[in-house]
C-alpha positions in Angstrom: -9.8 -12.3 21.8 -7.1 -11.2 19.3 -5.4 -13.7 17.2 -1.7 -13.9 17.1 -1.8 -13.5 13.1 -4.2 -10.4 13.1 -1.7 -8.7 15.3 1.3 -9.9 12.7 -1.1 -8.5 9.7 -1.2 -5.3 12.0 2.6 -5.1 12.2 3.2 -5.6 8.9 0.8 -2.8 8.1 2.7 -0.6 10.7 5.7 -1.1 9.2 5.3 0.3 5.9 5.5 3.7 7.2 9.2 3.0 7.5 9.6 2.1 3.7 10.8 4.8 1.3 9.1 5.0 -2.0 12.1 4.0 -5.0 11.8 7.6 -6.5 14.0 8.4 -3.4 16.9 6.5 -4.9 16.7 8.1 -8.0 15.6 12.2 -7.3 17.0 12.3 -3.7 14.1 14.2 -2.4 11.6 12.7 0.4 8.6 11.5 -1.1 5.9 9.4 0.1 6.1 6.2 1.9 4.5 3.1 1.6 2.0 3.9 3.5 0.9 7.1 2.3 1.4 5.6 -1.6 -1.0 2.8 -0.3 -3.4 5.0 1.0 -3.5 7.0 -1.8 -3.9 3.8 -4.0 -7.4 3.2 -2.2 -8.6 6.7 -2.8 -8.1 6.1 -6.3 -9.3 2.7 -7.3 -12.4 3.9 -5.1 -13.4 6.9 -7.2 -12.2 4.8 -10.8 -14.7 2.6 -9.2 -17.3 4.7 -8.9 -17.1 6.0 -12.6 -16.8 2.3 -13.6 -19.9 1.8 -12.0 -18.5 -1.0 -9.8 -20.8 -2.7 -7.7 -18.4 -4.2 -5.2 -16.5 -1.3 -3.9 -15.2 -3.0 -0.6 -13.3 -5.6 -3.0 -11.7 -2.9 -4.4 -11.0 -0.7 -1.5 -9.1 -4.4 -0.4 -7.3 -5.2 -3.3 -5.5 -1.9 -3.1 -5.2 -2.1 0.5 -3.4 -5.2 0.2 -1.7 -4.4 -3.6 1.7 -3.7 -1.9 1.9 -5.1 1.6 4.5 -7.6 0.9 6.8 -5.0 0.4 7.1 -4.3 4.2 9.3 -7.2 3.9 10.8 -7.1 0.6 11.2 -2.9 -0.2 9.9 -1.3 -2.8 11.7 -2.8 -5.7 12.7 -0.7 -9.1 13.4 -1.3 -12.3 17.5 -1.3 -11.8 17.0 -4.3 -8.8 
């Protein structure tokens, strides 16, 4: 059975899609949201990972998973906030 604070964690994840990267405020053009920037993040620690010869790759893939999941309540903050 699914525990109430999985499906909050799942929310929260949902909700990054609605979160504009800053670079929006400044250049005015669409860019990527939280959740593609996140996704991206994973793809990258994974392969710096692999040329770093890491040997825990799933700790990785989580630490970027998670690297900017509070923002879904906070915004992505920039240097002028």
């Amino acid at each position: 059975m699914i525990r109430k604070r999985d499906l909050e964690l799942l929310y929260e994840i949902g909700f990054l899609r609605n979160i504009d990267r800053t670079w929006k405020h400044f250049t005015g053009i669409k860019m990527a949201n939280l959740s593609e920037h996140t996704l991206r993040v994973v793809w990258i620690a994974m392969i710096i990972a692999k040329y770093e010869g890491v040997a825990d790759v799933d700790k990785i893939i989580k630490m970027a998973m998670v690297h900017d999941l509070p923002e879904s309540r906070t915004g992505d903050a920039h240097y002028v906030a």
